[in-house]
Biopython code that builds the backbone (N, CA, C, O; Angstrom):
import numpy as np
from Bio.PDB.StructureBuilder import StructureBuilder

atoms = [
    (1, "UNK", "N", (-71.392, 1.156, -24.913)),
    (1, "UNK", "CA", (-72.332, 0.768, -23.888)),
    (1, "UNK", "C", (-72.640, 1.994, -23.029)),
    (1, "UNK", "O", (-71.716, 2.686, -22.602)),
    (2, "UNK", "N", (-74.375, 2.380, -22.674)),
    (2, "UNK", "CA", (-74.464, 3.492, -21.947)),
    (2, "UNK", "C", (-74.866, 3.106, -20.783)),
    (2, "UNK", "O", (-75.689, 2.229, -20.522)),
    (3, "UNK", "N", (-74.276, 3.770, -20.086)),
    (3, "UNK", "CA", (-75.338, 2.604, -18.232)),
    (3, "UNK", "C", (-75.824, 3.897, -17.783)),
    (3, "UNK", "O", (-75.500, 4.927, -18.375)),
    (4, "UNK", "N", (-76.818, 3.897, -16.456)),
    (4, "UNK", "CA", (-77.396, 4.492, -16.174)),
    (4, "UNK", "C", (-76.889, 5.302, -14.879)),
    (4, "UNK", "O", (-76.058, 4.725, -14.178)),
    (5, "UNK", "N", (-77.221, 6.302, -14.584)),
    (5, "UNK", "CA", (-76.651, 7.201, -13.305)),
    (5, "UNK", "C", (-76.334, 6.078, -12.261)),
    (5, "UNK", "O", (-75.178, 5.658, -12.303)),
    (6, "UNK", "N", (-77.276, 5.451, -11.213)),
    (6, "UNK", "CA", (-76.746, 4.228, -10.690)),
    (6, "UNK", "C", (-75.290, 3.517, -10.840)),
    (6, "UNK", "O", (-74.326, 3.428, -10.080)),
    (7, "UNK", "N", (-75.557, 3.055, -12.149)),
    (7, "UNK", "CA", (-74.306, 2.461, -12.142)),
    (7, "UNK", "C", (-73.278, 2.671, -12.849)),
    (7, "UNK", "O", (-72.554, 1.827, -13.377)),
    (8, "UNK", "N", (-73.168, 4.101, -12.879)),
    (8, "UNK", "CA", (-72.206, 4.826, -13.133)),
    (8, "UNK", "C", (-71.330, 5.319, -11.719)),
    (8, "UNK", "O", (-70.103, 5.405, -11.659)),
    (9, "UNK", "N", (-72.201, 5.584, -10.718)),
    (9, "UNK", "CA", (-71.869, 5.803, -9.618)),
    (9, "UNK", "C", (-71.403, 4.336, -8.922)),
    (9, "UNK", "O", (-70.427, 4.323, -8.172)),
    (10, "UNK", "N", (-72.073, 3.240, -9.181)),
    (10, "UNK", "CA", (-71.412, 2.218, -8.718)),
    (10, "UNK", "C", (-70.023, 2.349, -9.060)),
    (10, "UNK", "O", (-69.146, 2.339, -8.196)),
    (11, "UNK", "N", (-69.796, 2.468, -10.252)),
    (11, "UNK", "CA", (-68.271, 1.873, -10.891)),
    (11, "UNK", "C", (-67.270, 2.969, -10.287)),
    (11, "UNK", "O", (-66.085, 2.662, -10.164)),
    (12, "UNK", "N", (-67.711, 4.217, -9.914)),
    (12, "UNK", "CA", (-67.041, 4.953, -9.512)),
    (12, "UNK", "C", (-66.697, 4.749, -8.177)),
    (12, "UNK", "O", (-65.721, 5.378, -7.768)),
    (13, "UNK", "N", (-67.455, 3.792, -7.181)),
    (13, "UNK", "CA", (-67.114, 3.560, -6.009)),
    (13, "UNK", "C", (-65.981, 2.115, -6.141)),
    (13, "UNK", "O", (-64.905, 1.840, -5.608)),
    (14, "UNK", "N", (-66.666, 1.584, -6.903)),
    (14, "UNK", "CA", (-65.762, 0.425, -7.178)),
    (14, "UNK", "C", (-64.651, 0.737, -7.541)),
    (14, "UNK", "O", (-63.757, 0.219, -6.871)),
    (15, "UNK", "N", (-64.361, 1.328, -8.275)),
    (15, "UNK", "CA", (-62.940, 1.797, -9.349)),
    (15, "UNK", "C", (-62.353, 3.027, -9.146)),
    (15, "UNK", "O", (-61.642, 3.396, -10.080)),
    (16, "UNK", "N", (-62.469, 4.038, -7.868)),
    (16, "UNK", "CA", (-61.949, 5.544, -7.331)),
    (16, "UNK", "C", (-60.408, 5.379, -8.111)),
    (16, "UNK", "O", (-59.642, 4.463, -8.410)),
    (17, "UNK", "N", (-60.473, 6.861, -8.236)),
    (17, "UNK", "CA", (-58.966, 7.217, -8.671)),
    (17, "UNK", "C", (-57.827, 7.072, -8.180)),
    (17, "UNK", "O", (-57.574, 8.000, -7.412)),
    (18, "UNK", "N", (-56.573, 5.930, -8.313)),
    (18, "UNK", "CA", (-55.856, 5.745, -8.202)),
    (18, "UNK", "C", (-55.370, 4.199, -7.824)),
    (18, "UNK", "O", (-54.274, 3.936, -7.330)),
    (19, "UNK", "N", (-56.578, 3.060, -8.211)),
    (19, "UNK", "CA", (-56.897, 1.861, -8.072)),
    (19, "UNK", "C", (-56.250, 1.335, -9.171)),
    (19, "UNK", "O", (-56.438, 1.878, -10.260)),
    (20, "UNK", "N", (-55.231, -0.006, -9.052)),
    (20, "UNK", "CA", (-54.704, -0.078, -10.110)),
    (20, "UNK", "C", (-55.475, -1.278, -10.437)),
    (20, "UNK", "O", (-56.265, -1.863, -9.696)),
    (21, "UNK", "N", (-55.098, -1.617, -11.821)),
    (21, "UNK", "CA", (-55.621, -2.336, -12.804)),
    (21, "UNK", "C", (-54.877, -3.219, -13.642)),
    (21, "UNK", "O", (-53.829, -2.814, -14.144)),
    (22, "UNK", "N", (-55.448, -4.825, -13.936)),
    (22, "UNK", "CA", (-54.337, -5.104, -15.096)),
    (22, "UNK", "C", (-55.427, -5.865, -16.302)),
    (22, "UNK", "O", (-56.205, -6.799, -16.107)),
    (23, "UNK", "N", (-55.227, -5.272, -17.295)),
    (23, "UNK", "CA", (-55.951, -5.454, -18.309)),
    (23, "UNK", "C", (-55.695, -7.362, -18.765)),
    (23, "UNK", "O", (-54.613, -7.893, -19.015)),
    (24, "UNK", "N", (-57.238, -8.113, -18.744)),
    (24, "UNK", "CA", (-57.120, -9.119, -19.415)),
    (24, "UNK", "C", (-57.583, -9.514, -20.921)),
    (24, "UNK", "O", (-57.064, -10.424, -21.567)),
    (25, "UNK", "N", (-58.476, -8.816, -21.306)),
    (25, "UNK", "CA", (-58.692, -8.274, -22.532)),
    (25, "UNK", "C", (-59.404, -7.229, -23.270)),
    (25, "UNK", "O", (-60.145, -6.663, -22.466)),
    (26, "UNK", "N", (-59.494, -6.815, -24.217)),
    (26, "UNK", "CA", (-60.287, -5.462, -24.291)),
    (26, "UNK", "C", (-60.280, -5.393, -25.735)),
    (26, "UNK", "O", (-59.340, -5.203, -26.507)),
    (27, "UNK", "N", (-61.800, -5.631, -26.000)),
    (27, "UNK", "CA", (-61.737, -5.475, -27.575)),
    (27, "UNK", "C", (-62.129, -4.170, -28.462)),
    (27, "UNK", "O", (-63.345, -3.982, -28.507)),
    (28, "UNK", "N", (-61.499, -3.426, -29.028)),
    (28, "UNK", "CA", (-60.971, -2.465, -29.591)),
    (28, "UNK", "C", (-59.708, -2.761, -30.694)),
    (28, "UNK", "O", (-58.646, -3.366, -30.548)),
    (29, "UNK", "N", (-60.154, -2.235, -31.571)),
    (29, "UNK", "CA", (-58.818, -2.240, -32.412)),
    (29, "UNK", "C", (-57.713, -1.865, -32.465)),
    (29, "UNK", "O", (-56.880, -2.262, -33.280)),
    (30, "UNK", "N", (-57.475, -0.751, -31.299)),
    (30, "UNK", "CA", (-56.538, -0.539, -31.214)),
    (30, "UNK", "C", (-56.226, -0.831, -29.546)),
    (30, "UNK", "O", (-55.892, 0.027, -28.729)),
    (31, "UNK", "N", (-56.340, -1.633, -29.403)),
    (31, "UNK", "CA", (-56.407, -2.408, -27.928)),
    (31, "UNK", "C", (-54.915, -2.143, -27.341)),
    (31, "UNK", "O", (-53.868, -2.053, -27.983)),
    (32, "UNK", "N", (-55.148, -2.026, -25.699)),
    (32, "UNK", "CA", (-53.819, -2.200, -25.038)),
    (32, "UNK", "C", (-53.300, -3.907, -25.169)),
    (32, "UNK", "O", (-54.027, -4.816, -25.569)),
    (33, "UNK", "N", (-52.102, -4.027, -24.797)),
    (33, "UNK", "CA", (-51.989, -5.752, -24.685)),
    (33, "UNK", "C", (-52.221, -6.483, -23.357)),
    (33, "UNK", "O", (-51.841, -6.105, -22.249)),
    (34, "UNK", "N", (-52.738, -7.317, -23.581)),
    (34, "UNK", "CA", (-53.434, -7.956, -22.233)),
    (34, "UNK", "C", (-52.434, -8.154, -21.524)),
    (34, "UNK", "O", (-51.438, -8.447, -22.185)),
    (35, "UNK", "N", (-52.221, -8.093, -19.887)),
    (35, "UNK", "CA", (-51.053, -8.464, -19.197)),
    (35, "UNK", "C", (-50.789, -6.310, -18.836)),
    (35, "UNK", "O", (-50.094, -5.946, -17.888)),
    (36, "UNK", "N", (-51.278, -5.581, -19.503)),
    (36, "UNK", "CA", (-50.602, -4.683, -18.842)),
    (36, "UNK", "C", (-51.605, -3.898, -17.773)),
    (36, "UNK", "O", (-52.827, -3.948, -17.910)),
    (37, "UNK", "N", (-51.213, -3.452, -17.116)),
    (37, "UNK", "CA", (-50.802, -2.328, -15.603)),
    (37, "UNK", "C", (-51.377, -1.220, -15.650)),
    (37, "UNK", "O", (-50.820, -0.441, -16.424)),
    (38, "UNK", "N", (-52.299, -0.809, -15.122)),
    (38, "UNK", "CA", (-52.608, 1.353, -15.439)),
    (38, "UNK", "C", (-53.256, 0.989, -13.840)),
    (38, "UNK", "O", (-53.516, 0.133, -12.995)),
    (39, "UNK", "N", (-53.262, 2.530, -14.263)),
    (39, "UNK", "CA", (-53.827, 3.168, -12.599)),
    (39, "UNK", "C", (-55.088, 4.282, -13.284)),
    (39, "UNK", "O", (-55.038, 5.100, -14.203)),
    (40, "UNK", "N", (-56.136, 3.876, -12.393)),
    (40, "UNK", "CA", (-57.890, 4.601, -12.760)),
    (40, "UNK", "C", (-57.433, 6.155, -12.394)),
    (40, "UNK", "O", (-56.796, 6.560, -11.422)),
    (41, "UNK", "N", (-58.019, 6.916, -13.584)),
    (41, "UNK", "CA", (-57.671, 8.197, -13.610)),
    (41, "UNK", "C", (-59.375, 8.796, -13.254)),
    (41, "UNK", "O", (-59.624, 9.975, -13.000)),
    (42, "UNK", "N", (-60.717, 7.358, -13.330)),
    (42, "UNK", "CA", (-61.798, 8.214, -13.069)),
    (42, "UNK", "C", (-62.564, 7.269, -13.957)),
    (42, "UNK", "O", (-62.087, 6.286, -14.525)),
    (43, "UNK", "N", (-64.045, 7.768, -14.016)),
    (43, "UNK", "CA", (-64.800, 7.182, -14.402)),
    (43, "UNK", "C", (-65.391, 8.210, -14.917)),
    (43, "UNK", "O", (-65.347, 9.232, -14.232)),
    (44, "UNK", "N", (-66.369, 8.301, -16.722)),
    (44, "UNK", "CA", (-66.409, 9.567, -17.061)),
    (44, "UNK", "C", (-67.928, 9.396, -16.761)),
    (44, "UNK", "O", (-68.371, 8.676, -15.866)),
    (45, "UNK", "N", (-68.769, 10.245, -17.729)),
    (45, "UNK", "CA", (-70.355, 10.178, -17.336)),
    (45, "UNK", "C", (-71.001, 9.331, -18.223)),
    (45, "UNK", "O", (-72.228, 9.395, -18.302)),
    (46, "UNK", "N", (-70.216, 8.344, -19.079)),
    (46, "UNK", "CA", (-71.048, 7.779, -19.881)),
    (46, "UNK", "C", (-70.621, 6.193, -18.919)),
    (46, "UNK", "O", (-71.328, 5.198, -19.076)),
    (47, "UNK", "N", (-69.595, 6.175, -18.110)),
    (47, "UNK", "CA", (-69.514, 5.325, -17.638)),
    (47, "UNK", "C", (-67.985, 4.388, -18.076)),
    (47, "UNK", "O", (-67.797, 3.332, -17.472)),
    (48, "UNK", "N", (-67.284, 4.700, -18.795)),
    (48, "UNK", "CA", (-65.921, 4.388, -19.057)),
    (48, "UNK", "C", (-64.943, 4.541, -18.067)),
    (48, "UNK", "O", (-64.887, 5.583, -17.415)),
    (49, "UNK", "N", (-63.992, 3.406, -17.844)),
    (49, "UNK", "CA", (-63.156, 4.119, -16.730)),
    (49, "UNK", "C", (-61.707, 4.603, -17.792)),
    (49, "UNK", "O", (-61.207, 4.085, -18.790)),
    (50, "UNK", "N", (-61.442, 5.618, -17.134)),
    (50, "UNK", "CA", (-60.204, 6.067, -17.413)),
    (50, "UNK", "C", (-59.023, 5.812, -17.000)),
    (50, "UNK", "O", (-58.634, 5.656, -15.842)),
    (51, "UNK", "N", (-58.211, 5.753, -18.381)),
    (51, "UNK", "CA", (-56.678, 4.827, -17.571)),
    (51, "UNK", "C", (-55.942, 5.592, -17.962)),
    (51, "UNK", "O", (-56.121, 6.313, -18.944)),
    (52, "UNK", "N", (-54.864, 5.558, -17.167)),
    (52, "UNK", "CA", (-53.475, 5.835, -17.676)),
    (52, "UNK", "C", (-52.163, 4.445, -17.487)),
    (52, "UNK", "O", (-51.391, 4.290, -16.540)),
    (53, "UNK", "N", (-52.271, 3.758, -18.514)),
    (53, "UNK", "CA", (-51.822, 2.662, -18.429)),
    (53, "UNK", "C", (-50.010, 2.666, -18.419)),
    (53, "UNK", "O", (-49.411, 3.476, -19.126)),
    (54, "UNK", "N", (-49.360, 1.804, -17.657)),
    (54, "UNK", "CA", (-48.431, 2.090, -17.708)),
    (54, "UNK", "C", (-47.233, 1.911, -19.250)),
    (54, "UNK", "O", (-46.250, 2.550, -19.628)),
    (55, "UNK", "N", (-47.569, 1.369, -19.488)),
    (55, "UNK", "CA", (-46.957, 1.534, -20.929)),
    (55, "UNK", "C", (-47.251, 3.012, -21.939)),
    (55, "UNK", "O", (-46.803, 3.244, -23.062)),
    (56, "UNK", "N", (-47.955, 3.675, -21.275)),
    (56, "UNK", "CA", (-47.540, 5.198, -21.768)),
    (56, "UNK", "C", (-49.254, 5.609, -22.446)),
    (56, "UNK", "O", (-49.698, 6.752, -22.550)),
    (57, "UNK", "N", (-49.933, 4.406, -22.810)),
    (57, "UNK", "CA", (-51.098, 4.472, -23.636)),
    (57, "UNK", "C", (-51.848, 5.584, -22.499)),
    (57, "UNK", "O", (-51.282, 6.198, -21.595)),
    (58, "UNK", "N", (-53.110, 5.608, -22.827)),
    (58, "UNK", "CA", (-54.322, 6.602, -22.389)),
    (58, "UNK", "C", (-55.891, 5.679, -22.902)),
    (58, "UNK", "O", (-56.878, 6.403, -23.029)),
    (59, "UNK", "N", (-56.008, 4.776, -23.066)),
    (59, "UNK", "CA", (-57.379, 4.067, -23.988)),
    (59, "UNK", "C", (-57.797, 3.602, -22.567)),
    (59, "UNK", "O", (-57.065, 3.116, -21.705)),
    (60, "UNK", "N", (-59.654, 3.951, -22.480)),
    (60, "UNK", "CA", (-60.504, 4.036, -21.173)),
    (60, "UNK", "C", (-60.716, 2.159, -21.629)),
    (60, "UNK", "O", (-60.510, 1.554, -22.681)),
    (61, "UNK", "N", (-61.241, 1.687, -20.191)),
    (61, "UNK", "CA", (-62.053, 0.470, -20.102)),
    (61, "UNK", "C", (-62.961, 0.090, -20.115)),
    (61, "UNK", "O", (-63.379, -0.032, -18.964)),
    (62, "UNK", "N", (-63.733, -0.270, -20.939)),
    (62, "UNK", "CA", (-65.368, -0.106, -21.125)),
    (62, "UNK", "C", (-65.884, -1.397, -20.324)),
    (62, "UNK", "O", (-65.557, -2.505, -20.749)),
    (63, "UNK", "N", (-66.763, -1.273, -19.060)),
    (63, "UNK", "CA", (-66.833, -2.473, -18.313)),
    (63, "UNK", "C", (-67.952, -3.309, -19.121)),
    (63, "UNK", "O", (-68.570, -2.809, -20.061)),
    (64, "UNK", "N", (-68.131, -4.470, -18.723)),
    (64, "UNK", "CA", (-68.867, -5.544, -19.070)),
    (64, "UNK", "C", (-68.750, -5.408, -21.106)),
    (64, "UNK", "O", (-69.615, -5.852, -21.862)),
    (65, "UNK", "N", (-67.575, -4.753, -21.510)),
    (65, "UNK", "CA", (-67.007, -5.521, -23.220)),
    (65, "UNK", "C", (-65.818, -5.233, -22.566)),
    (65, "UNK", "O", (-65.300, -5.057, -23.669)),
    (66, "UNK", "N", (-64.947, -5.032, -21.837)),
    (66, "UNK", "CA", (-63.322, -5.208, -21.756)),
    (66, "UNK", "C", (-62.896, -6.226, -20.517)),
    (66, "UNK", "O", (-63.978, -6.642, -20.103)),
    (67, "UNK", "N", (-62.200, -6.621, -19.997)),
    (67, "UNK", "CA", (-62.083, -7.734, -19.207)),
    (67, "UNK", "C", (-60.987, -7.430, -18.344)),
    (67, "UNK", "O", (-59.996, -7.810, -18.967)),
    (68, "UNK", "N", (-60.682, -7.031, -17.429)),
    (68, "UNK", "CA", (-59.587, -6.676, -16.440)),
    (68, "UNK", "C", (-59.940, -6.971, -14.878)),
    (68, "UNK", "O", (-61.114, -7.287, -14.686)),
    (69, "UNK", "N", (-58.946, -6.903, -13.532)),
    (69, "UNK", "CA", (-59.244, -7.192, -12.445)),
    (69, "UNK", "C", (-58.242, -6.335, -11.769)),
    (69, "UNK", "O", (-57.076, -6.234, -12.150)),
    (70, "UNK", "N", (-58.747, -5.727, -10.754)),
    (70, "UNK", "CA", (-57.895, -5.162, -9.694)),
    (70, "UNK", "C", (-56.778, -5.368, -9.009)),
    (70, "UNK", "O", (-57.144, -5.560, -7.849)),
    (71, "UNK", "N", (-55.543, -5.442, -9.076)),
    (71, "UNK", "CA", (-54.518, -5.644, -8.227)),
    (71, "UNK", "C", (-53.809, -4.550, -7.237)),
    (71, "UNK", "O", (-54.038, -3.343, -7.314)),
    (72, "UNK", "N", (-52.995, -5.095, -6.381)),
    (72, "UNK", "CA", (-52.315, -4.390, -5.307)),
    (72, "UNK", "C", (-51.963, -4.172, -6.014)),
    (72, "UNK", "O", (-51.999, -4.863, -7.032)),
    (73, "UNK", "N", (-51.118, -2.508, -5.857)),
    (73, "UNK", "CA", (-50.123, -2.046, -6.338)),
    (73, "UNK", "C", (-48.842, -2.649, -6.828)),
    (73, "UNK", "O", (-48.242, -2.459, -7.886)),
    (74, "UNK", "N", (-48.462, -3.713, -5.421)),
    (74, "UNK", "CA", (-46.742, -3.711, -5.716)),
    (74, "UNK", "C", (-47.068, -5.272, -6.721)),
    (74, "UNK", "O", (-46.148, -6.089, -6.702)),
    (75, "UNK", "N", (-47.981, -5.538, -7.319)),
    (75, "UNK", "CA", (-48.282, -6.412, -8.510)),
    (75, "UNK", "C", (-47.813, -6.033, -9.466)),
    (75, "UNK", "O", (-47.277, -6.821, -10.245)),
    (76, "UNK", "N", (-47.874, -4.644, -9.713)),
    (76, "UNK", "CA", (-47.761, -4.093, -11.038)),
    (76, "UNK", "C", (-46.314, -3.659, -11.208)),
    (76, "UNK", "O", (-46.004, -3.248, -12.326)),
    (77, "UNK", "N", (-45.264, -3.694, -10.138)),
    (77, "UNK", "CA", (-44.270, -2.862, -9.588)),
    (77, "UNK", "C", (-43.391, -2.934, -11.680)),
    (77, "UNK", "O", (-43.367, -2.040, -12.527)),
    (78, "UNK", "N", (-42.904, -4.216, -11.738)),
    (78, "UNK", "CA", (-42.333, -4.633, -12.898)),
    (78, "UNK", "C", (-42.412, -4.045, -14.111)),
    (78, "UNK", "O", (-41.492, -3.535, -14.750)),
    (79, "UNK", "N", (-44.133, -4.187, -14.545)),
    (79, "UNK", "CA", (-44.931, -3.795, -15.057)),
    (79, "UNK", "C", (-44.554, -2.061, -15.264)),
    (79, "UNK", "O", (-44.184, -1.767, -16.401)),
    (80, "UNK", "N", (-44.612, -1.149, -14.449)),
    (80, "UNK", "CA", (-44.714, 0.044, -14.473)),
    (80, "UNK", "C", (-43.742, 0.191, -14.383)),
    (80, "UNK", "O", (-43.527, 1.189, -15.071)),
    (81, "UNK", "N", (-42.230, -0.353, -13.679)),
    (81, "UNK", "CA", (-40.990, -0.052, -14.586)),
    (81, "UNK", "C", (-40.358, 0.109, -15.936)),
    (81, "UNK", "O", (-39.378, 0.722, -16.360)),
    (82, "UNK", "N", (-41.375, -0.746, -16.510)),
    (82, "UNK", "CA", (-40.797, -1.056, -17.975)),
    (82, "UNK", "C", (-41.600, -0.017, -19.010)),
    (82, "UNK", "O", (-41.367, 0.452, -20.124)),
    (83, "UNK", "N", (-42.786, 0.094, -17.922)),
    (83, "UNK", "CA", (-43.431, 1.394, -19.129)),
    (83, "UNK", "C", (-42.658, 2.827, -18.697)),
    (83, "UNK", "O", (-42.407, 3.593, -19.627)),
    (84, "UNK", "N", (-42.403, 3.088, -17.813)),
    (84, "UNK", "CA", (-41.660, 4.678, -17.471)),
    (84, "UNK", "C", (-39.963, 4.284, -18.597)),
    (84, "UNK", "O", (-39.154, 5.212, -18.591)),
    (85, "UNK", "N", (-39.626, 3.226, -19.298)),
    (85, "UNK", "CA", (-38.312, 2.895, -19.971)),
    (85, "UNK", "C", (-38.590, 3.501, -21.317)),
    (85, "UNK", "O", (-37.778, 4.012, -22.088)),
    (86, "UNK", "N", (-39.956, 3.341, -21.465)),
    (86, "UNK", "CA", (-40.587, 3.655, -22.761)),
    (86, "UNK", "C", (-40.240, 4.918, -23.517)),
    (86, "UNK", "O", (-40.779, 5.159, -24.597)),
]
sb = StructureBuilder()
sb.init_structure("model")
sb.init_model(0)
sb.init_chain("A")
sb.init_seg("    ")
for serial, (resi, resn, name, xyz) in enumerate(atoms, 1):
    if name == "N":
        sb.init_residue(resn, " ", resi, " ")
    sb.init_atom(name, np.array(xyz, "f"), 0.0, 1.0, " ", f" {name:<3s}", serial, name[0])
structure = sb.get_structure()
């Protein structure tokens, strides 16, 4: 999906670096598993946000085909313990 300068800049206000995230689904084949935790590393120029998910992965979120919602941090606290075990 390509979006346009606009709302590329939207998502970047929406989603600034260091906003965490918990993935509800995301279709890709090699998909993270729904239920997990990352923190926005950025939004690139085609409009993908960038993760660094806590389970160790690196795979961006492509908005409106992947499905996730914003949480407080100490949501994820569990979550990002178990991926730094990894």
């Amino acid at each position: 999906m390509i979006y346009d300068r606009k709302k590329i800049e939207q998502l970047r206000e929406m989603y600034p670096k260091g906003t965490r995230i918990c993935l509800d689904r995301m279709e890709d084949k090699f998909a993270v598993e729904s239920g997990t935790c990352g923190t926005v590393q950025g939004v690139d120029d085609g409009g993908n946000i960038l993760m660094k998910w806590d389970n160790g992965r690196g795979l961006s979120i492509v908005p409106d085909v992947d499905s996730f919602h914003v949480v407080e941090s100490t949501e994820c606290e569990e979550s990002e313990d178990i991926g730094m075990n990894m």
